[in-house]
C-alpha positions as CSV (number, residue, x, y, z in Angstrom):
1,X,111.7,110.3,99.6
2,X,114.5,108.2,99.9
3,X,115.7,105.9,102.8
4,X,118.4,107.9,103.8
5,X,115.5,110.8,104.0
6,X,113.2,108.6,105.7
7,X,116.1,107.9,108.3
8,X,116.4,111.9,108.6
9,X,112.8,112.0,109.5
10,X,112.4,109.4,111.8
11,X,115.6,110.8,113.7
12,X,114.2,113.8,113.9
13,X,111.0,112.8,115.1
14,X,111.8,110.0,117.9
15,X,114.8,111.8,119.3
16,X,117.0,109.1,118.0
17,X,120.3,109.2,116.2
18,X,120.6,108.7,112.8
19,X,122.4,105.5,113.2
20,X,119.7,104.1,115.8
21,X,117.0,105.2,113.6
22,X,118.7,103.4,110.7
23,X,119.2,100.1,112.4
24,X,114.8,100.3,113.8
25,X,114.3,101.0,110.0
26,X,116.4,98.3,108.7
27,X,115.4,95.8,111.0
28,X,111.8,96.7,110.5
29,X,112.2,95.8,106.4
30,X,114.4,93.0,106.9
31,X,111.6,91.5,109.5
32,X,108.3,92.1,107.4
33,X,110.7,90.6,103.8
34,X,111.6,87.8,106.4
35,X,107.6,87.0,106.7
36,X,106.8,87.4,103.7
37,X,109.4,85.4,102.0
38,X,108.1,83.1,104.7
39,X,104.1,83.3,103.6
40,X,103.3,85.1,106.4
41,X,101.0,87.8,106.2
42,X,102.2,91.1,108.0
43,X,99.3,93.7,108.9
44,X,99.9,97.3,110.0
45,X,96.7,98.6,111.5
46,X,96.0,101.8,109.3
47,X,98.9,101.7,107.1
48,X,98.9,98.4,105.2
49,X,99.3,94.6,104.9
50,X,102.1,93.0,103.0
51,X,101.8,89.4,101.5
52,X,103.0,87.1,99.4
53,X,100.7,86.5,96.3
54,X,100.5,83.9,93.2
55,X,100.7,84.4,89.8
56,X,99.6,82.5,87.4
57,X,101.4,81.3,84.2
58,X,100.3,83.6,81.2
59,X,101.3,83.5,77.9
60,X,103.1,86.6,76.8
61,X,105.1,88.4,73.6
62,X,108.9,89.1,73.4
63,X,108.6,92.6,72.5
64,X,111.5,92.9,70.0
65,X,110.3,89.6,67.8
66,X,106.5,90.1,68.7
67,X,106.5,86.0,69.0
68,X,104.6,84.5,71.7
69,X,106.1,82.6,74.5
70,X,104.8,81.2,78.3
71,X,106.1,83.3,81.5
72,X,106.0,81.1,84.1
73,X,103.8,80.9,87.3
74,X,105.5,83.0,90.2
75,X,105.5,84.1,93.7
76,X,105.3,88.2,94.3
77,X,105.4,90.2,97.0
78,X,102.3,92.2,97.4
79,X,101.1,95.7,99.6
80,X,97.2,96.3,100.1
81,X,97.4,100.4,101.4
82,X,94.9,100.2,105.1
83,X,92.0,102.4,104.9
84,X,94.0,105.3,107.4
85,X,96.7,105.4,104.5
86,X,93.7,105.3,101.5
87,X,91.8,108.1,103.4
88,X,95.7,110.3,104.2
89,X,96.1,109.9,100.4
90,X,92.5,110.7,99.0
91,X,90.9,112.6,101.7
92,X,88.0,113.5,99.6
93,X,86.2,110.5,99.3
């Protein structure tokens, strides 16, 4: 599923118009990148949390010359799936 198909959806389901739908969708992304890019944490009861998350400097190869070099310390984003979504996707255990 795509954007555009998850637009269709959520049309469908709310009663909204496509474009309406888009601009709730859009705005919802934009808002939780907005936080996170801020290092603020944003929780979703049941679905998720997104985050920002550290990662260390590591030493690593260059796969065409196999010589080792440092990749540096960064900041990624981060998605931790709530145990509503874990259980919707596994429902067996």
């Amino acid at each position: 599923m795509n954007k555009g198909d998850l637009i269709d959806v959520v049309a469908e389901k709310t009663h909204l118009s496509k474009k309406q739908a888009e601009l709730a969708i859009s705005a919802t992304i934009d808002t939780i990148m907005d936080a996170v890019s801020h290092d603020q944490k944003v929780t979703l009861v049941g679905f998720g949390s997104f985050e920002r998350r550290a990662r260390k400097a590591r030493e690593g190869r260059n796969p065409k010359t196999h010589q080792k070099m440092m990749i540096p310390a960064t900041e990624v984003p981060a998605f931790s799936a709530g145990k509503l979504f874990k259980e919707k996707v596994s429902p067996g255990k």
